[in-house]
C-alpha positions in Angstrom: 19.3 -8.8 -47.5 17.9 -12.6 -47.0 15.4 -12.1 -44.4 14.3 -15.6 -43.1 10.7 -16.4 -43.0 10.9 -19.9 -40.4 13.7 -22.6 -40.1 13.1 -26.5 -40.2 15.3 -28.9 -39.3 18.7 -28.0 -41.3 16.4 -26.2 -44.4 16.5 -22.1 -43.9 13.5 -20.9 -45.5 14.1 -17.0 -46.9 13.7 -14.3 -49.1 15.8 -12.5 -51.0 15.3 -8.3 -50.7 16.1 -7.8 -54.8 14.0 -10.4 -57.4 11.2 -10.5 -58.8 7.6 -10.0 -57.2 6.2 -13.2 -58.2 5.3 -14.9 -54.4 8.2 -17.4 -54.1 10.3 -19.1 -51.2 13.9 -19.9 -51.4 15.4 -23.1 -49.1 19.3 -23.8 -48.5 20.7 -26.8 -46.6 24.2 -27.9 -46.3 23.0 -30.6 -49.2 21.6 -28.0 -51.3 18.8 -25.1 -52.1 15.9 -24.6 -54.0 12.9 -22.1 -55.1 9.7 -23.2 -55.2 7.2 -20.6 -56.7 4.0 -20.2 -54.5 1.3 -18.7 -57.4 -0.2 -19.5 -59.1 0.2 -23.3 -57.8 2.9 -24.4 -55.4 5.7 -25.4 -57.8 9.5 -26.0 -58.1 11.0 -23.3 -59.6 15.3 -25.0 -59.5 17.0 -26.6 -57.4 20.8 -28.0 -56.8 22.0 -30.6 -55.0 18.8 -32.1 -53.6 17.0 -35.3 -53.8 13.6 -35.8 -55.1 12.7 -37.4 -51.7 13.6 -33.7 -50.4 12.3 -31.5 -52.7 8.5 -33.8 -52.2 9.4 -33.0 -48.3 9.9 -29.3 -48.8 7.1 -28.5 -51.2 4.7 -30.4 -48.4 6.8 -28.1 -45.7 5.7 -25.0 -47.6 2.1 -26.5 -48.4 1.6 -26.2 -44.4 3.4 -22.8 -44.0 1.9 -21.1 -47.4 -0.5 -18.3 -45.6 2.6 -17.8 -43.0 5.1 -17.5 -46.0 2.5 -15.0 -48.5 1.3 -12.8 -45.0 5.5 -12.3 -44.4 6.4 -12.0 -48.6 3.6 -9.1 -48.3 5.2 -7.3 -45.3 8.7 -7.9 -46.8 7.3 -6.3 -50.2 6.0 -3.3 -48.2 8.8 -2.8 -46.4 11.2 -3.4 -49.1 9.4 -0.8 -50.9 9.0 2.0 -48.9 
């Protein structure tokens, strides 16, 4: 399960249901994805196929959505959990 959090432009924001618990937010385009963790800074975790002109766009993308992402990685965890 890859539940999205919020879309932007052609970049799908999501989770996905099985990793790790560290707060993190995958992206995918047609171009390419990425991973940016969200704790203990906002930082790029890997990426493919992306431009650095991107990646600087989606990290300030997630910078604006970062309470909306960790409030919906929290009720995804809970749910995913119970």
């Amino acid at each position: 399960m890859s539940p999205t959090v919020f879309k932007e432009g052609k970049y799908r924001f999501h989770f996905f249901s099985k990793e790790e618990d560290r707060i993190h937010i995958h992206i995918v385009s047609p171009d390419g994805e990425a991973k940016f963790w969200l704790e203990p800074i906002i930082s790029l975790a890997n990426y493919s196929g992306l431009s650095k002109k991107e990646l600087n766009f989606l990290q300030k993308i997630i910078e604006r959505h970062k309470n909306e992402i960790i409030k919906k990685w929290e009720k995804h965890l809970k749910t995913r959990n119970n």
